[in-house]
Every structure is written in C-alpha cells, then in structure tokens.
C-alpha positions in Angstrom: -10.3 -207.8 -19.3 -10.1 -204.5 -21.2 -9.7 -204.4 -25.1 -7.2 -202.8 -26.5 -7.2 -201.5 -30.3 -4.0 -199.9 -31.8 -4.3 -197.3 -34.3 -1.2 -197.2 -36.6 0.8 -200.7 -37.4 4.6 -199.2 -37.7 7.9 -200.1 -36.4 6.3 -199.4 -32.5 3.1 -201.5 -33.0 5.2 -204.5 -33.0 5.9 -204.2 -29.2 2.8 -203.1 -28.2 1.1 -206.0 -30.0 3.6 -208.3 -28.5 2.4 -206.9 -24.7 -1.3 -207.3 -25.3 -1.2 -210.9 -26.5 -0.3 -212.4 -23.0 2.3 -210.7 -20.8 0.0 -208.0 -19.7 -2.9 -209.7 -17.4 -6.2 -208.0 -17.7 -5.6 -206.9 -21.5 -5.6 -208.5 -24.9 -5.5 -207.1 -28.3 -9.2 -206.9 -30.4 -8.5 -205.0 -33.2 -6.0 -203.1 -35.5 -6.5 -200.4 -38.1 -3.9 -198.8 -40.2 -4.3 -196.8 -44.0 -2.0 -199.1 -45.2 -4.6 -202.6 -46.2 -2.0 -204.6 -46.4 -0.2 -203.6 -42.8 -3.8 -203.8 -41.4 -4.2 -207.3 -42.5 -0.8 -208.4 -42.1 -1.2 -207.5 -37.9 -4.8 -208.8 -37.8 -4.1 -212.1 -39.5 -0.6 -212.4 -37.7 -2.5 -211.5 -34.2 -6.1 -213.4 -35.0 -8.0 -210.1 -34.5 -9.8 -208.1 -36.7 -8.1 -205.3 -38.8 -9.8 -202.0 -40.2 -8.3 -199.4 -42.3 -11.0 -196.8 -40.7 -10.8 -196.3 -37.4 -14.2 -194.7 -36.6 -15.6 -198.2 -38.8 -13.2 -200.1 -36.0 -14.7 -197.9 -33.0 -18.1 -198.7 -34.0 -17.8 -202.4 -34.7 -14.8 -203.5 -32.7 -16.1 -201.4 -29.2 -12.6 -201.4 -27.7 -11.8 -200.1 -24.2 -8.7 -198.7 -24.8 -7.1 -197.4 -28.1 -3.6 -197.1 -28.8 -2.6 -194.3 -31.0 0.6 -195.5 -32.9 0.5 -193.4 -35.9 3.3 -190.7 -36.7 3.6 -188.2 -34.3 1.8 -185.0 -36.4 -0.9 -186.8 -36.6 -1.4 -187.8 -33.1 -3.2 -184.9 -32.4 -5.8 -185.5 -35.5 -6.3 -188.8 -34.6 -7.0 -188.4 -30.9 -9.4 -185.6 -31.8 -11.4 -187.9 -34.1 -11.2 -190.9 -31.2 -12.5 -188.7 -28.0 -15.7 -188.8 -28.7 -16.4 -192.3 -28.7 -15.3 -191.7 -24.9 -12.8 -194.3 -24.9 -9.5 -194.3 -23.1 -6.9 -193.5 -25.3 -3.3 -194.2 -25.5 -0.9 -192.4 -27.4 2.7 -192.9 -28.0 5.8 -190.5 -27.4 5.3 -187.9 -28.1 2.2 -186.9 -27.6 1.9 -184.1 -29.9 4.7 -182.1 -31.9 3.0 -178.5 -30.9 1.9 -177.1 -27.5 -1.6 -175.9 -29.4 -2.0 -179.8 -30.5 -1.2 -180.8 -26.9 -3.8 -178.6 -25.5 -6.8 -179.7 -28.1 -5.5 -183.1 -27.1 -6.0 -182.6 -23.5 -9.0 -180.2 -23.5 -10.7 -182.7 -26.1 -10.5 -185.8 -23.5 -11.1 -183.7 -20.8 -14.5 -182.7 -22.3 -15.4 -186.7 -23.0 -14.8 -187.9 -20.1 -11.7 -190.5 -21.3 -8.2 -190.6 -20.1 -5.3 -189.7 -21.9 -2.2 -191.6 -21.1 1.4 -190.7 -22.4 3.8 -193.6 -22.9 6.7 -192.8 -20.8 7.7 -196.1 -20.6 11.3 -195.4 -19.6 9.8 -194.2 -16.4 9.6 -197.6 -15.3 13.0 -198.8 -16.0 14.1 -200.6 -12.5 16.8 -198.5 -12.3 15.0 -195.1 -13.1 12.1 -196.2 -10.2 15.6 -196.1 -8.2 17.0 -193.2 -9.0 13.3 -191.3 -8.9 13.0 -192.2 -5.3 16.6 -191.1 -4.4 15.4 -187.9 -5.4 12.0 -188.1 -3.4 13.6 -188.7 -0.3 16.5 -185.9 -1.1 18.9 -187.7 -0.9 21.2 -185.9 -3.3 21.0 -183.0 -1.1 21.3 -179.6 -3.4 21.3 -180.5 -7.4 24.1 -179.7 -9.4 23.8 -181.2 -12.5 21.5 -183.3 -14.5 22.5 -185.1 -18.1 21.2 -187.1 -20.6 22.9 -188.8 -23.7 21.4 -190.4 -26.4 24.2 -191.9 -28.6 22.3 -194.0 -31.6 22.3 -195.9 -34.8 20.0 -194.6 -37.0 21.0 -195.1 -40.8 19.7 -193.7 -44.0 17.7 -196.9 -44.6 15.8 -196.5 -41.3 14.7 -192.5 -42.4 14.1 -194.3 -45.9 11.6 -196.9 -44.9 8.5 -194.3 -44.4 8.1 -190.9 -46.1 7.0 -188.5 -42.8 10.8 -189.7 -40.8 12.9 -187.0 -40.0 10.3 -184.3 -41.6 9.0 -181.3 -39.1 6.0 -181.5 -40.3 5.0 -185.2 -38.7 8.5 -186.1 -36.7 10.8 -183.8 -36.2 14.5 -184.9 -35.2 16.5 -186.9 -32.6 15.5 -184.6 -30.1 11.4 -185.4 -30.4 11.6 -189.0 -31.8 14.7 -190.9 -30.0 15.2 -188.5 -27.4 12.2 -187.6 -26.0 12.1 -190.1 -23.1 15.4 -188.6 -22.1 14.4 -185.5 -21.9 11.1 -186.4 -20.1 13.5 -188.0 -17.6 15.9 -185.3 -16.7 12.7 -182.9 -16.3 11.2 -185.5 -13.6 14.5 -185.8 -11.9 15.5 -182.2 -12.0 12.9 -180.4 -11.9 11.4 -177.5 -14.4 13.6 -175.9 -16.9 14.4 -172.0 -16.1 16.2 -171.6 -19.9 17.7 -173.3 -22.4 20.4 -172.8 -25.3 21.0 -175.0 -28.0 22.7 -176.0 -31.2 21.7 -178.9 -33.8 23.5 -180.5 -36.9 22.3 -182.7 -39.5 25.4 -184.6 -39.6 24.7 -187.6 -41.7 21.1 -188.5 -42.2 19.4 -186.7 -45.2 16.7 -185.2 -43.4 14.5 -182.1 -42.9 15.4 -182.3 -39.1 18.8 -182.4 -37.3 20.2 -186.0 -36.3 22.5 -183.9 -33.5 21.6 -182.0 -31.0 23.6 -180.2 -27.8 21.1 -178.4 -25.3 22.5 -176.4 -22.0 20.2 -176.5 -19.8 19.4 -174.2 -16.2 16.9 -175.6 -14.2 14.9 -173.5 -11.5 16.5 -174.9 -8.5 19.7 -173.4 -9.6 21.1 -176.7 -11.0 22.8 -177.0 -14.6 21.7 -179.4 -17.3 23.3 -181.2 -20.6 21.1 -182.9 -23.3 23.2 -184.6 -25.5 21.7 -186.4 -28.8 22.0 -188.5 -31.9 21.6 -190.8 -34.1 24.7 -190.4 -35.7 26.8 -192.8 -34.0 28.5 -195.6 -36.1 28.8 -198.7 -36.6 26.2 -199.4 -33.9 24.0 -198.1 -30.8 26.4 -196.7 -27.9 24.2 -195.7 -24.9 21.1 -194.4 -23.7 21.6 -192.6 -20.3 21.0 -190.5 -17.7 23.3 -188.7 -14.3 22.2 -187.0 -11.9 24.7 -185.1 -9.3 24.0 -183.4 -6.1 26.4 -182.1 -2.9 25.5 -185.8 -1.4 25.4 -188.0 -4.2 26.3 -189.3 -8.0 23.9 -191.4 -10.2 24.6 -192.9 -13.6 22.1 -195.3 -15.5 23.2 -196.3 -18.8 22.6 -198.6 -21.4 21.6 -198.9 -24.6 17.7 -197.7 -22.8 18.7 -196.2 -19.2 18.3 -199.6 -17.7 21.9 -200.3 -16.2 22.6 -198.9 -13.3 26.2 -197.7 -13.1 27.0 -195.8 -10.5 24.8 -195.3 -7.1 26.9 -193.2 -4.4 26.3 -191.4 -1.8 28.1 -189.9 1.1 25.2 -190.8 3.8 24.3 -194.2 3.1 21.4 -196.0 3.2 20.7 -199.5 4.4 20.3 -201.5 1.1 22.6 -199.4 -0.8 25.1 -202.1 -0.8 23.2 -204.1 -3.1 21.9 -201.4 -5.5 24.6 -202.6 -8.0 23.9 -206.0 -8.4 19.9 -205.5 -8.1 20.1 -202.8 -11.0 22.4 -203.5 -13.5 20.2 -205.1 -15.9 20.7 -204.1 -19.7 17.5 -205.1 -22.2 18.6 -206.7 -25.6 17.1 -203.1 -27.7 16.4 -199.8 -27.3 12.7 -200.7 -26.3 14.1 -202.0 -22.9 11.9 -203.1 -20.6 9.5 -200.2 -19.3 6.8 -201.8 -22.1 5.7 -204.2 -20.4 5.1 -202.0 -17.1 3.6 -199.7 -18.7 0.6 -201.1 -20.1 0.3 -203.0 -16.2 -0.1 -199.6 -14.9 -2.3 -198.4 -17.3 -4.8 -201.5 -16.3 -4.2 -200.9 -13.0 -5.8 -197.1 -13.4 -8.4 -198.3 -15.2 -9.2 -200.7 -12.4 -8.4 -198.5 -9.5 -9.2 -195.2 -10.7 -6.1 -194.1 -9.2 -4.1 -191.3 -11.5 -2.0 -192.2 -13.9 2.3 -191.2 -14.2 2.3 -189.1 -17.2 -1.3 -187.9 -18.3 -1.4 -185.3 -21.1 -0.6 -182.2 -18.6 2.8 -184.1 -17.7 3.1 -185.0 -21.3 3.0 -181.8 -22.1 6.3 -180.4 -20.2 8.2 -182.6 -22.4 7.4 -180.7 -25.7 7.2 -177.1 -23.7 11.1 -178.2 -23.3 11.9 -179.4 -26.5 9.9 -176.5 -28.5 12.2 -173.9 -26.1 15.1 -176.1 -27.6 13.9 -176.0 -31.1 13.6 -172.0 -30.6 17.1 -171.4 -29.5 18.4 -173.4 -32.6 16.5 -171.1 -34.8 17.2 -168.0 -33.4 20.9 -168.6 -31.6 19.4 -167.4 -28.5 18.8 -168.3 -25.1 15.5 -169.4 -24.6 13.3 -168.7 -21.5 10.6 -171.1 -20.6 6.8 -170.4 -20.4 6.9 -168.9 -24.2 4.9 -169.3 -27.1 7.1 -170.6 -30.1 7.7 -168.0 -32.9 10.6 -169.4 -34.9 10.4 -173.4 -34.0 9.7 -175.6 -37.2 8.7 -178.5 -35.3 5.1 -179.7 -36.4 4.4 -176.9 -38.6 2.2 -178.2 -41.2 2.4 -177.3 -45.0 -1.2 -176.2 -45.3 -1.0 -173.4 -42.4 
C-alpha cells in the first residue's frame, strides 16, 4: 500500500482525494497540506488524515510514498524543487510546469534524487483514446492528413473570480495551458511532433490577463496539417471536448464533454472487431474530469510495483509546453513559429520578480 500526500487542496484535489480513499487498490490518502489552514483542515478532517500547512513539516512527520503536487501551475516547479530531495515520488498535475527552464530543473532535480516524476495525462486513458492510440500503432490510418482538437467550455467570470493566480501568466496562463492542455498533449501523441505553428488568441469574455480563445494551425513533421481549437467562452454551458484524427485509410472522432465518446471509427480496410467499436466506446463521463482519473493513479501503482516506465514522465511532459510556448510565441509576434526554439516574446509563466 503506498501513501499518498497531496500538496495543494483546490478545485482538482477534490478528485484526486476522491481516488485515493478506495477506488484505487494499493493506495490511500495520509496527509494533506495547503497555505490556506482552513482548506488544510477542512480536507484532513473531511478525509480522516492529517493536514499540514508546511509541506516539508508534512514530509518529515507524515513520510508519504508519493506526493501529489496540486498547487497552481507556477508554482509547480517551486514546489517540486523543495519536495525532491526527500526522494519521494512525486506527482504533479497538468501542466507540469508553465516554462521549458521550470520543466528542465523539474526533471534534472528528480533525476538527481532518484524519484520519479509522473505527469497527469489522464485523458490518455480515456477507453476511446487507448483505441484510437493503437489505431495509430498498428498504421492503420495509412499517411496522416490531419489531426484536430476542440475544446469548447464554460468557464464564467465567477470561476476566474474564485482564486486570485486564474487566468494570470504569471501562475496559469489561458485556455490553452489550463483546459486545453490535455488536448494538445493528445494530438502530439497521435500525430506526431510539431514542425511549426501559427496562432491567434482573444480574450473574448473573461476578464483575464490570458486569452480565453485561442486558434492554432498546426504542421506536423510527417507532413500532416493540424487545428487546435480552444475556449472557454462557450455559453450557456460546456459543448465538447474532442479530438479527429484523418489519414488516406481512415477517419476518427472522439468527442464529449472529455474525449470519451467515440463518434466515428472508419476505415476502408477493416479490422475484425471493428463492428463493435461503436457500441464498446461511446461512453460519455458526467464532467469534464471524465474517467482517465481513476486509471491513472492505477498505473502509477502499477510502476511503482513493477518498475516498469511510466506514460508521460517529465521528458514527455515536457513536449506539451515546447508546443504550447511555440503557440504563445506566434501570438505575440504574428509569426509563424518553428519548433525547437527558445521563447523570446511568450508571457506565459513569466514571473513579476525576474
């Protein structure tokens, strides 16, 4: 049984605390810490565990396994610099950092103390995703032609309102590194590495630092186009969460509010259980969250016990924020953006105090 602490007790730490309290065999929740006392003591008592508003104090007297880094995402890379050292495997939520330097000290920093660094992808594990990811594994789409992700949210004033770093560059950034971050994880996995990228933004309706819209063009390596499309400007209510993928032998669509319904699975050389792909896949979850929680934290216990290497450690979780840095760069400077650069003009996670 490994222990699990969670640093941070937002908005997120509600699902993970849900998880590791009893669906996720061979892990349980032993401690909380947040700056906020009253958060802190609100998860412990609520959970039966104790609660810390220091986390070295909660390293040193709750001895977890595991710790779950929850916090805002500039701070992620503070806080997993602090934790390393106690050599503890270390969790840390989406995403992982808000600048490639962060990332690197992030990476280099757990490298160096021996503990592993997963990145919580947990889209990745979506049924339908795990479908579509091995459609492309065995080729079956052929030659890519075009990979697309939308992100069409809800996200009010009131939601930007409920804690003072939302929708600031400094420690979140926009729709494009909060909400749609898993997306564009996604169509990197499925498509392969980005060749360039040109993009415009919009802050539409929230009063933010960051945009709320975003449109990205995309050209991958392999020759094959891409569209990132997100928001959190869509009204009354959440609209979709998906992803497509089209090749010269195949179509894919996931949608749903958290690319977990499958929608369309074609292809013009069948396969033998491609008849019930349909009916198998179209699963929608009741949130956003969706499903890929749950999974997640199972395959994080099953590295630990196996030793075996984990989806998205901090190198993979790293492409991610190469990809939406390049996107952030052609917003600033109206340019095309080639990847492999080092960000001159991007805003995202540039602190006051630099």
């Amino acid at each position: 049984m490994y222990k699990f602490a969670l640093v941070g007790c937002g908005r997120i730490a509600v699902r993970h605390s849900e998880l590791l309290t009893g669906p996720v065999a061979g892990a349980q929740l032993a401690a909380v810490c947040d700056i906020d006392a009253e958060k802190a003591r609100s998860f412990g008592e609520k959970h039966g565990v104790p609660w810390f508003t220091d986390m070295d104090k909660m390293m040193t007297e709750a001895n977890p396994d595991v710790v779950s880094v929850l916090t805002p995402s500039g701070l992620h890379c503070e806080h997993v610099l602090r934790l390393a050292p106690y050599g503890k495997h270390i969790v840390v939520e989406k995403p992982m950092a808000l600048t490639l330097d962060d990332a690197d000290a992030m990476i280099a920093a757990c490298d160096n103390q021996g503990c592993r660094l997963f990145v919580v992808k947990q889209n990745r594990f979506n049924v339908p995703v795990v479908k579509l990811r091995e459609a492309v594994e065995s080729n079956r789409f052929g030659k890519m032609v075009m990979g697309t992700v939308r992100v069409r949210w809800c996200r009010p004033q009131a939601y930007y309102d409920q804690d003072p770093w939302r929708g600031t560059w400094e420690f979140d950034g926009g729709v494009l590194t909060n909400q749609a971050s898993h997306h564009v994880d996604l169509l990197e996995w499925m498509m392969g590495d980005v060749e360039s990228v040109f993009a415009k933004s919009s802050t539409a309706l929230a009063d933010i630092e960051a945009e709320d819209t975003a449109i990205a063009v995309l050209r991958f390596r392999n020759g094959a186009l891409g569209c990132i499309e997100a928001t959190t400007a869509t009204r009354p209510r959440d609209l979709e969460g998906s992803i497509s993928i089209l090749g010269e032998k195949g179509t894919v669509e996931i949608g749903g509010f958290a690319v977990n319904e499958m929608k369309t699975w074609a292809f013009s050389e069948p396969a033998e259980d491609d008849e019930g792909v349909m009916a198998k896949y179209s699963v929608n979850p009741p949130n956003v969250y969706g499903f890929g929680h749950q999974a997640y934290y199972e395959h994080v216990v099953g590295c630990l016990d196996s030793g075996g290497q984990q989806l998205v450690d901090g190198l993979e979780g790293r492409r991610s924020i190469e990809l939406i840095s390049a996107i952030y760069e052609s917003i600033e400077t109206g340019k095309e953006v080639n990847l492999r650069f080092s960000p001159k003009h991007c805003k995202l996670g540039v602190r006051s105090d630099r």
